[in-house]
FIVEX-291912 format. One record per residue: x negated, y negated, z negated of N, C-alpha, C in turn. Coordinates in pm, whole numbers, plus 50000, padded with zeros to 5 digits. Each point is the difference from the previous one (the first is absolute). Example, Ala and Ser with C-alpha at 12.3 -4.5 7.8 and 13.67 -1.06 7.14 Angstrom:
486815056949220500894988150000499104988050000
500354989550072499184988149994500774989149927
This chain:
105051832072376499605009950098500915012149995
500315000849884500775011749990501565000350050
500694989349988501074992850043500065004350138
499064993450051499864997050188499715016050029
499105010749944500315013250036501225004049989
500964999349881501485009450023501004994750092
499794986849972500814990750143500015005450145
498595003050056499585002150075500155018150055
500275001349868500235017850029501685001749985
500124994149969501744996949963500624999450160
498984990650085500654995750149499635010750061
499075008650008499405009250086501155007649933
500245007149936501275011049937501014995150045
500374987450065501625000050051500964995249894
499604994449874500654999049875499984983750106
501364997349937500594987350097500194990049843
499014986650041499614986849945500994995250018
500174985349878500844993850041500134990850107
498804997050070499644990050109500285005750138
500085018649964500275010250128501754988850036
500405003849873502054995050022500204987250078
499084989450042499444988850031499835006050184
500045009250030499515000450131501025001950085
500194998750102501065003150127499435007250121
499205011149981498815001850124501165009350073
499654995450130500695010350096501784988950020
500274994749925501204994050007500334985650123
500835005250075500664990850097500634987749951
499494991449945500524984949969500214989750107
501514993749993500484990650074500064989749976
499044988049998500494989449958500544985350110
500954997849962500704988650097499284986849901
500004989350166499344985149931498535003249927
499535014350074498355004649949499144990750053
500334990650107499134993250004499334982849962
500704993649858500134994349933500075000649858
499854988749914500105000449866499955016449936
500975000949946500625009049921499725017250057
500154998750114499905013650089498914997250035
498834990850056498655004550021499335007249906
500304996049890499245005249847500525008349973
501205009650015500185008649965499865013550106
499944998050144499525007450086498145004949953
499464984650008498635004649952500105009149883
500654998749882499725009849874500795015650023
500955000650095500665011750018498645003650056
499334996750145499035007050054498815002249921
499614993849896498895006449882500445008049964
501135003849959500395011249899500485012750084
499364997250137500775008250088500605005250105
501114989149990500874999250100499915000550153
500865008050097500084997450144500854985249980
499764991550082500714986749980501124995550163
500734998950016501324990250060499674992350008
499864984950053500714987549932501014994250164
500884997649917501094990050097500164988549994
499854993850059500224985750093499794993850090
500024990050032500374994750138498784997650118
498754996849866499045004650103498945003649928
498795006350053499165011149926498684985049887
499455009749958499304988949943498225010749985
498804997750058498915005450051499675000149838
499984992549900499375003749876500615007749912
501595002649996500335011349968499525012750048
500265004450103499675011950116498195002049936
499184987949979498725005149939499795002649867
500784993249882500285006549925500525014649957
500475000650107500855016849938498725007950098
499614997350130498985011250089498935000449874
499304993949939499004994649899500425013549885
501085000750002500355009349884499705020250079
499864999750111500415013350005501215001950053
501064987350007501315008549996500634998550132
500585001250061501225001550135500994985849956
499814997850134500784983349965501124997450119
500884991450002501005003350117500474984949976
500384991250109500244984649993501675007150098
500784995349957501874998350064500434986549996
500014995950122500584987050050501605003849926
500574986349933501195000349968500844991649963
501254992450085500114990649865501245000549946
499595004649849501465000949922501104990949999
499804990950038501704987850017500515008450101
499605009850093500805006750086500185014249957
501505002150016500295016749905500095010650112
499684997350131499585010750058498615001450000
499394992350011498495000449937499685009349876
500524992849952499815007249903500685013449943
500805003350048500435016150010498795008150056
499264991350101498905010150073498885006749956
500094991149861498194996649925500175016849945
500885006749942499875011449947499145012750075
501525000150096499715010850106498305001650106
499774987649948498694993050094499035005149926
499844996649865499335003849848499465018750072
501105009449960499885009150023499515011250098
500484991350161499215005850102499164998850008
499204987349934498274994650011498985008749888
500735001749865499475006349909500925010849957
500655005050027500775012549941500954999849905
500034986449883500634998249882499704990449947
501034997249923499634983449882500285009349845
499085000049944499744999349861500434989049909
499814983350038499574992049913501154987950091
500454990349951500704993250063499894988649918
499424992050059499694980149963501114994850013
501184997649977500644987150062499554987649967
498884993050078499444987849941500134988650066
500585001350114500214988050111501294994349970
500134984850006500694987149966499874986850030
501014995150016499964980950040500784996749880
499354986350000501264993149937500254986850043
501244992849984500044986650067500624989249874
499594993449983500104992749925501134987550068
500674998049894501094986350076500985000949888
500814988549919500595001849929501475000150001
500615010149934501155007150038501224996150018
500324989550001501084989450092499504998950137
498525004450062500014999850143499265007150026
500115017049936499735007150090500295007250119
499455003250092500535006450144500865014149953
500485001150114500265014749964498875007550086
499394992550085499195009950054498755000949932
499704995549856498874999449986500635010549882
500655000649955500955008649913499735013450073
500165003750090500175015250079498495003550019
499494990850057498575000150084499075008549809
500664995149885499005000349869500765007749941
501125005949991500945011649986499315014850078
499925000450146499675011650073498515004849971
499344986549969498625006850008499765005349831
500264990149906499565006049907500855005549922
501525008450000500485006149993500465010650073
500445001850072500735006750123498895010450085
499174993350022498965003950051499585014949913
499784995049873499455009749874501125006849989
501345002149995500765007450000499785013950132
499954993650113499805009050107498975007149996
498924996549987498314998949997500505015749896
500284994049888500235012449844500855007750049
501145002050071500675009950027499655008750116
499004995150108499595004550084498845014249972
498984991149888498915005549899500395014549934
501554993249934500205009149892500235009850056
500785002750121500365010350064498845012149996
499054994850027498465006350082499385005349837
500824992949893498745001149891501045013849915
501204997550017501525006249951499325019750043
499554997950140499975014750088498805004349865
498664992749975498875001649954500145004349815
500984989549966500475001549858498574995049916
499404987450076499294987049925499944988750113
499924995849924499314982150065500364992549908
499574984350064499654988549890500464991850115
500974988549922500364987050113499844989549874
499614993050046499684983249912500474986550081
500764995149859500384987050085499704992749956
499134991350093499774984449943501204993249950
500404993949879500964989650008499094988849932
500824997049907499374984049929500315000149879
499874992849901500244992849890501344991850021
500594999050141501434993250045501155008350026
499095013549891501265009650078500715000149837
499064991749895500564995849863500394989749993
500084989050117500064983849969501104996350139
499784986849998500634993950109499184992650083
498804993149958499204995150055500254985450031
499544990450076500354991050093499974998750128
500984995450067500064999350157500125016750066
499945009649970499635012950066500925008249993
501754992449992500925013049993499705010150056
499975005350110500305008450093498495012449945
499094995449969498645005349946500555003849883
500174990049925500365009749822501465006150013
501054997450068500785010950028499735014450070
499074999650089499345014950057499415001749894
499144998949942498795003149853501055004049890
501015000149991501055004649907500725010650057
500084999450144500605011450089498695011849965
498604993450041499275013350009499475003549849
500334997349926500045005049821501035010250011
501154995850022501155009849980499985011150117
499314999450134499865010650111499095010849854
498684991750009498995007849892500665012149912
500784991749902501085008949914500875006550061
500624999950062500805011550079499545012750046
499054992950094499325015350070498945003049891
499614996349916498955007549880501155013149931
501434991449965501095008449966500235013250091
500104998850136500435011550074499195007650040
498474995449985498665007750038499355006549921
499854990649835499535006449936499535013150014
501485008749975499645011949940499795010050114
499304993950152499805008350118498864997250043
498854993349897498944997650030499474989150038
500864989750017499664985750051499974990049914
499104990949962499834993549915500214983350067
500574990449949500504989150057499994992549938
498894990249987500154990849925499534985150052
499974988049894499684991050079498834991849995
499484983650010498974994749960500454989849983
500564985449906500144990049995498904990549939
499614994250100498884989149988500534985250007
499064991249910500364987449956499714991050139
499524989849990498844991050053498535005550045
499995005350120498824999650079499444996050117
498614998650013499554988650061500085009650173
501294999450063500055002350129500844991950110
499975002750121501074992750069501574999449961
500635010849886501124992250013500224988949925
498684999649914500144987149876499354984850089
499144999650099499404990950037500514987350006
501584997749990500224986449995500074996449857
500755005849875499974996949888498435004049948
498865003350039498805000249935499564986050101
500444992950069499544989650057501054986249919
500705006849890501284989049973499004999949857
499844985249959498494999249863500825000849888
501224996250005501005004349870500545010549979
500775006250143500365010149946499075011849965
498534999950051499245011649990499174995049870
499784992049954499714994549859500875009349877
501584994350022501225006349977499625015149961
499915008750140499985012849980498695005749906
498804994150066498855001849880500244998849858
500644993649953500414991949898500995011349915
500805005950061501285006849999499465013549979
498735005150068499385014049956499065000849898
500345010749934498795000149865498524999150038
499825010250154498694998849987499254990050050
500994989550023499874987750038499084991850185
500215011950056500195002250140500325007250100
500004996550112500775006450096498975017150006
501085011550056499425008150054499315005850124
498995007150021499585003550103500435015850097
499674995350083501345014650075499125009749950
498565001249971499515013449983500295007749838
500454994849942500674996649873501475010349986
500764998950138500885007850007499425018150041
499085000350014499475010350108500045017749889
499444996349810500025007149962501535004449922
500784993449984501565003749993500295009450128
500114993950100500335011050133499025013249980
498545000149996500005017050021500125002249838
500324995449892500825008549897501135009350082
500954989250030501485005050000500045011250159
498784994950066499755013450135499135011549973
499815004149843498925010450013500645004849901
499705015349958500355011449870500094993749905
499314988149960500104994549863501354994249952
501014999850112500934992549968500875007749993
499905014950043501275010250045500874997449847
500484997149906501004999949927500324982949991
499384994850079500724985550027501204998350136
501244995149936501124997350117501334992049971
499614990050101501154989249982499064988349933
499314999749965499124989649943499344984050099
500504989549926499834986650089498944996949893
498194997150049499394997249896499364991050061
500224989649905499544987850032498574995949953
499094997050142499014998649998499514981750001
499614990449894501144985850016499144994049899
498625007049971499274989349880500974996449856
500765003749971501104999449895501144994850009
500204994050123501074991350014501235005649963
500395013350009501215005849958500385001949796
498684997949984499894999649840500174982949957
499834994450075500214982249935501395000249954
């Protein structure tokens, strides 16, 4: 009883908890590919903790939009599709006239194409190059600008566990996932010390559309179970509390960091 009184008088005094550092209230978060896997779950947990929410892609999705209204918060759907780089130059400037500013920056949207590398396209090469690299380059420099004037923000990049490996069949995927590790480190380098924090998320095996053919393949997804300590696949909501770490106060002396979220697989 006595506990739950100073706690409680502790919050009324303004003395800031550690669960306060956990919050993003009032903050303009963007997340691309918010309306799937990886970015549904992390739109929903930005908007608990807070957040005005973005999401970009190609077309809106009604249970996101009730997830975040559900919260209290201001929600905004942007038709977009990143394989196109005038498109996607637009998503910024668009961001800002609708809500005023981006605080928080997802890069979470990606394809990958699978085909093994004596016959891959080149167009499937560019098409998985622009979006999940290129894209996040523009997307982050567009951001940073807006966050540079402010002197904070937070950009996060999805990569993978392939931005340490080679994978199978997925050049063009684990070559971008090695591109967006090293974007990560760069601009964490030149931002750092102006308030911008940049870091990334590399996740193993989870159970979403880009895995659906190898979680339908009984060996190789045996294989991967097999291959992780915790001895199954992950779930996208799983990724959700890494992202508002690295988007909220708790992380402000984290930068440049690729943390792999992967059931242990990076420790085998």
């Amino acid at each position: 009883m006595v506990i739950r009184i100073v706690i409680s008088f502790k919050r009324m005094g303004g003395i800031k908890m550690i669960l306060d550092k956990f919050r993003i209230d009032e903050k303009v978060a963007v997340v691309t590919g918010g309306t799937k896997g990886f970015g549904k779950s992390i739109v929903k947990a930005f908007a608990e903790a807070g957040a005005d929410i973005v999401v970009i892609s190609r077309t809106p999705d009604d249970e996101v939009r009730k997830s975040v209204s559900e919260c209290g918060k201001r929600f905004l759907h942007l038709s977009a599709d990143l394989t196109k780089r005038n498109e996607t130059q637009t998503v910024i400037p668009r961001v800002i006239e609708k809500m005023g500013t981006v605080d928080i920056l997802v890069n979470n949207a990606g394809i990958i194409r699978r085909t093994p590398a004596i016959d891959y396209s080149i167009k499937d090469w560019d098409e998985t190059l622009e979006i999940d690299l290129t894209a996040a380059f523009i997307l982050s420099q567009a951001a940073g600008r807006v966050m540079l004037k402010k002197g904070s923000g937070k950009i996060i990049n999805i990569t993978s566990v392939l931005a340490f490996q080679g994978g199978l069949n997925v050049l063009a995927y684990s070559a971008a996932k090695h591109g967006l590790a090293g974007l990560t480190k760069a601009l964490a380098n030149d931002w750092a010390s102006k308030g911008i924090n940049v870091n990334a998320i590399a996740p193993s095996f989870f159970v979403t559309e880009l895995t659906e053919a190898i979680q339908k393949d009984p060996v190789r997804s045996k294989s991967i179970t097999g291959r992780t300590p915790m001895g199954r696949w992950g779930e996208p909501e799983e990724i959700a509390g890494a992202a508002l770490f690295l988007a909220s106060p708790a992380s402000d002396f984290v930068h440049g960091v690729i943390l792999p979220v992967d059931g242990g697989w990076m420790a085998w």
